[in-house]
C-alpha positions as a printed Julia matrix, in Angstrom:
323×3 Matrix{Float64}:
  62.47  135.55   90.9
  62.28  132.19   89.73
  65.73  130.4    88.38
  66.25  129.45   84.31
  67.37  126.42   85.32
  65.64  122.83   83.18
  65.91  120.35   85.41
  66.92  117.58   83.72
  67.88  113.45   84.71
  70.41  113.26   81.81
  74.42  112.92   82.2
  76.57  115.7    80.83
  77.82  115.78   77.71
  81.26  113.55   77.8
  79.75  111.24   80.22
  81.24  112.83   83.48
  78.79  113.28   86.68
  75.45  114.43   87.13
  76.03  117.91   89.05
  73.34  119.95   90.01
  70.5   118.38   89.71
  67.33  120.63   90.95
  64.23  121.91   90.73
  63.65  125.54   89.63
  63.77  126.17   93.67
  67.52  124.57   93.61
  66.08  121.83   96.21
  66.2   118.84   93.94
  69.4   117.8    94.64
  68.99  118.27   98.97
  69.12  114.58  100.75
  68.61  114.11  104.36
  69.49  111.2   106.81
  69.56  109.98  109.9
  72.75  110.61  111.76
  72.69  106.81  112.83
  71.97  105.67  109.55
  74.71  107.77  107.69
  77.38  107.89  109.91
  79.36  105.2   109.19
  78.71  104.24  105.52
  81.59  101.39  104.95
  79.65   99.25  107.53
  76.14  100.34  106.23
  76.97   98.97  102.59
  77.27  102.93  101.14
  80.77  103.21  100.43
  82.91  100.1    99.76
  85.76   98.87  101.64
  89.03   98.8   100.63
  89.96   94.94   99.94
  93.1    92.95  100.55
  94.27   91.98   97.49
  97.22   90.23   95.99
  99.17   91.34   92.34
 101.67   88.75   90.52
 105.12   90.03   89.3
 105.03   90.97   85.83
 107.89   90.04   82.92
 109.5    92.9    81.4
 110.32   92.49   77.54
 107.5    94.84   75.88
 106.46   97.79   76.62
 103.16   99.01   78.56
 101.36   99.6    81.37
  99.65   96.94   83.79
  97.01   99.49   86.23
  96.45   96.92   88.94
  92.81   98.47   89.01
  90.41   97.59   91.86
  87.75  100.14   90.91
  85.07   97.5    90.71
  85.46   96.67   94.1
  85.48  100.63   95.1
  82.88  101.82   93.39
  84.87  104.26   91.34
  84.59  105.5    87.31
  88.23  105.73   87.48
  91.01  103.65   87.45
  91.93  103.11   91.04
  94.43  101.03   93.65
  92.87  102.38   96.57
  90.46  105.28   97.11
  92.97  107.77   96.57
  95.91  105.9    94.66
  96.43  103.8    91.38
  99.19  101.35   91.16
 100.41  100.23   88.3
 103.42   97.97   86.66
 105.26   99.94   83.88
 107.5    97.99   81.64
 109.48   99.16   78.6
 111.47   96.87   76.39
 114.95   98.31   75.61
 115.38  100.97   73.24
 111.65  101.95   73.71
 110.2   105.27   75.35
 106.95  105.87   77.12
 105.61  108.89   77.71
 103.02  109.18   81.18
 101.34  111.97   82.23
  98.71  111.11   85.11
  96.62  114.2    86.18
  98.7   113.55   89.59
 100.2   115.56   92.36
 103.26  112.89   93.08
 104.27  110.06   91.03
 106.86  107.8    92.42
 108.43  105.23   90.88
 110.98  102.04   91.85
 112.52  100.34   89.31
 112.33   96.78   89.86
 114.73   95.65   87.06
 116.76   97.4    84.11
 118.05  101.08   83.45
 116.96  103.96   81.0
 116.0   107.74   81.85
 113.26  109.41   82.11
 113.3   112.99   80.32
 111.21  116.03   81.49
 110.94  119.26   81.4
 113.64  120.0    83.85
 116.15  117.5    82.54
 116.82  114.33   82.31
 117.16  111.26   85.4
 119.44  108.46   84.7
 117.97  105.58   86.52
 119.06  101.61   87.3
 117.72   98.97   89.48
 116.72   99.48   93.18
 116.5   103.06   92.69
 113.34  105.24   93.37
 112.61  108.45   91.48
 109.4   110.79   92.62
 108.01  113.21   89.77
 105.65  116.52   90.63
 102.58  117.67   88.77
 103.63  118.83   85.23
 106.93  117.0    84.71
 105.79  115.43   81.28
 107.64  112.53   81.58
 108.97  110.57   78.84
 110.19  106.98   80.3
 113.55  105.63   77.86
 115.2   102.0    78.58
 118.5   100.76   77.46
 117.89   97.9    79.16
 114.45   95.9    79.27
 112.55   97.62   82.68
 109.77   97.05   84.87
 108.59  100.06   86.74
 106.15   99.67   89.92
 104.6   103.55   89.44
 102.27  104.91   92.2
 100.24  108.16   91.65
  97.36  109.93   93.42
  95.44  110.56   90.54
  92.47  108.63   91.93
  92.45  111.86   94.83
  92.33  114.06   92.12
  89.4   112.71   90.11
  87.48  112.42   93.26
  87.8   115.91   94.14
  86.9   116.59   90.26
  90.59  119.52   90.1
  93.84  119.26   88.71
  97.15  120.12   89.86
  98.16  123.75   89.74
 101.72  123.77   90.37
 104.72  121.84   91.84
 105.04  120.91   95.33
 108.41  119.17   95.19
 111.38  118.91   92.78
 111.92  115.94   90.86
 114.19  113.62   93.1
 116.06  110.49   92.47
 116.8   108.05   96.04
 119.82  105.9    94.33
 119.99  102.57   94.84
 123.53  102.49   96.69
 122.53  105.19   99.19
 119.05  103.43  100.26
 121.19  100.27  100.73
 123.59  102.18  102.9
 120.8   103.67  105.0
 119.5   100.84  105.76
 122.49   98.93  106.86
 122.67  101.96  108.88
 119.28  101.71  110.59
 119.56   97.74  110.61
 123.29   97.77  112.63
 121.67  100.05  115.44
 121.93   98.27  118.97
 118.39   98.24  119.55
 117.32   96.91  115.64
 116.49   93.69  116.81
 113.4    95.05  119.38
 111.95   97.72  117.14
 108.63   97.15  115.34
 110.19   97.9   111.65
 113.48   98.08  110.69
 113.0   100.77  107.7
 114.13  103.92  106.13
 111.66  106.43  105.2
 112.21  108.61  102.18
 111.48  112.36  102.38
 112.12  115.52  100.14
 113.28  118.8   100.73
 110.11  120.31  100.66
 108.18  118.36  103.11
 109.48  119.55  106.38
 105.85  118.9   108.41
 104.88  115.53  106.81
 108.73  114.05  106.63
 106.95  112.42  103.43
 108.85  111.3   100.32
 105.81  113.97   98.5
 102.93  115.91  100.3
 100.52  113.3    99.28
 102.76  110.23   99.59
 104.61  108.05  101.95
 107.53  105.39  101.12
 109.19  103.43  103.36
 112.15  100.65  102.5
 111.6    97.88  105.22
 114.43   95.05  106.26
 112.71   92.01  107.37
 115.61   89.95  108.87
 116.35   86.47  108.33
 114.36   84.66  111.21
 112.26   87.56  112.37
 108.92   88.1   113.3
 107.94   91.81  112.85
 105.37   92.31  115.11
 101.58   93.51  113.88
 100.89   97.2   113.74
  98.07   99.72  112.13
  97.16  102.47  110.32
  94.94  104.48  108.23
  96.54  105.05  105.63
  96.02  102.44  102.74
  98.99  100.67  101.84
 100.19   99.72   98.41
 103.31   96.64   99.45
 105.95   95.83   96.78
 107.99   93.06   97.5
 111.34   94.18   96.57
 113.59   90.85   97.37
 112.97   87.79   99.03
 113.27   84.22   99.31
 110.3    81.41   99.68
 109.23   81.61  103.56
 108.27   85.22  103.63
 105.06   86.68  104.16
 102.52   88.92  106.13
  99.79   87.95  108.53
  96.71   90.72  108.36
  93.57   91.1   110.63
  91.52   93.08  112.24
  91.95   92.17  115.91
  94.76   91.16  117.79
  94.48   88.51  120.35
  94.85   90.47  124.12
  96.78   87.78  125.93
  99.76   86.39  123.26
  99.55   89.9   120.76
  98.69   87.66  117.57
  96.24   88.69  114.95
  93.25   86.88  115.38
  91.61   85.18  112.37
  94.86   86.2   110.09
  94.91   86.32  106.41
  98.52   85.39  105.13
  99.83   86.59  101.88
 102.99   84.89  100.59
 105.43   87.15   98.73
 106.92   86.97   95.69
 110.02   89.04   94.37
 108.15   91.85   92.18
 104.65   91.2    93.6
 102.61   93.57   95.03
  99.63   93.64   97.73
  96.83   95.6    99.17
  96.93   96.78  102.9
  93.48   97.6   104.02
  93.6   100.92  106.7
  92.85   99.78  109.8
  93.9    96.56  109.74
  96.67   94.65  111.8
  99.25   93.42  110.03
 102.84   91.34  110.64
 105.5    90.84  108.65
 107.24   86.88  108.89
 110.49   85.5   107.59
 111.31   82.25  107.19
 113.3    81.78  104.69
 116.62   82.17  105.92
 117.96   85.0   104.06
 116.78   88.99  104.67
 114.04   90.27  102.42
 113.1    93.92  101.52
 110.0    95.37  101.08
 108.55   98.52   99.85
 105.06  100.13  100.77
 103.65  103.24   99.26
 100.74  104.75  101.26
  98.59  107.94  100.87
 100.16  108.67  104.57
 101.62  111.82  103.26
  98.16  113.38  103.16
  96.95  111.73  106.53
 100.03  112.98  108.14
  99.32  116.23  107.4
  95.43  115.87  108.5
  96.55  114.16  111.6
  94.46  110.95  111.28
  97.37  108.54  110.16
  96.29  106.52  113.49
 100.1   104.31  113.73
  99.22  102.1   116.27
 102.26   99.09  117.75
 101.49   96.25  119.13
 104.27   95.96  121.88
């Protein structure tokens, strides 16, 4: 029996992707290659790489949303951050409301200045500066300031459109992390006798719900870093992309990222630097080495998001130290 099926070279109707394309034998769409050839794809040209790359801080006063979109560079018909996450700065001038509603799994957001509430479905979260709030799939968010606010809002809706589904139900409640009680944490971690010789000094946020992953969602990781005045965090790696926010910080701060580490002194060799700037924002490539410097004389915080929920729970997050 031969199949019904018109081949056909033309994109569907709405201009999504070209599925299926085949010969009235269903071969037409087969490919073959050489395992040499295909294996590694990043270094053969086929599929991007994820590039370091630096965002500004953003004013507040109207009301929007800044994607800090790198899809060019990955190759992808969506809005994208990294392969699997967009960034984006979300700013709403007082007494204005923004709704959102990313076909997402997780959406997490830290406000980097003002208050308001966001309203959905379940309620309503009062929010302020310093605080982070994570939203599920569904929520319907509707974003309210009573005082001008920028946002820094992270969402894997770049995972979804890849794998071409949408979300079919929660996997977390909405949660609020309040600015006081991250502050308090962290003193906590940062007073511990042996602070001074660990690799980060950081809190990492985790809901109820993730009790394999210890991940702020199933898809997402967060992670509120002290960088001391003076110190010289020491280059690790993963692979995990990661999406930085610099939450405070003085002039003198900044990281050092590479791909190799020198094996007699432990430095990155060839290093990148990338000054921060209260508000700003930059791209961690996976893989690479990266340190975290202050010299500016006064502590700094910093915030990165990662898609390390999801390689937790595949087992290929990779943390490597250098000691």
């Amino acid at each position: 029996m031969t199949s019904t099926l018109i081949p056909t070279t033309e994109a569907p109707a709405g201009g999504g992707l070209a599925v299926g394309l085949a010969d009235e034998d269903w071969t037409g769409d087969a490919r073959f290659f050489e395992y040499h050839q295909a294996v590694d794809p990043v270094g053969s040209g086929a599929t991007p790489p994820v590039p370091l790359r630096r965002f500004s801080a953003v004013a507040g006063g109207t009301t929007g949303v800044v994607p800090l979109d790198l899809s060019a560079d990955l190759g992808t018909p969506w809005p994208a951050t990294s392969p699997a996450l967009l960034a984006s700065f979300v700013t709403v001038a007082a007494g204005d409301r923004l709704p959102l509603a990313p076909v997402a799994t997780s959406e997490l957001y830290f406000v980097l200045r003002g208050r308001g509430r966001t309203v959905i479905d379940r309620g309503v979260i009062e929010w302020e500066e310093g605080d982070v709030v994570v939203l599920p799939a569904g929520a319907g968010a509707v974003h309210e300031a009573t005082a001008d606010a920028t946002l820094y809002h992270v969402s894997d809706a770049p995972l979804l459109a890849y794998l071409g589904v949408r979300p079919a139900q929660a996997r977390f409640a909405p949660t609020r992390f309040g600015h006081a009680r991250l502050a308090e944490e962290l003193a906590r971690v940062a007073s511990a006798p042996d602070a001074a010789t660990r690799n980060r000094v950081s809190v990492l946020l985790g809901t109820a719900q993730q009790t394999q992953t210890l991940t702020v969602t199933h898809t997402l990781w967060a992670m509120l870093g002290l960088v001391p005045a003076g110190a010289v965090q020491r280059p690790h790696r993963h692979q995990s992309v990661a999406l930085d926010l610099v939450v405070d910080c003085r002039p003198g701060c900044y990281t050092l990222l590479g791909h190799d580490i020198d094996p007699g002194n432990g430095a990155i060799v060839d290093a990148v630097r990338v000054d921060w700037e209260p508000g700003a924002a930059f791209v961690t490539p996976p893989g690479m080495w990266h340190s975290h410097h202050n010299e500016s004389g006064r502590p700094a915080r910093i915030l990165p998001i990662q898609d390390a929920g999801l390689h937790t729970y595949l087992r290929s997050l990779d943390i490597r130290f250098q000691r």
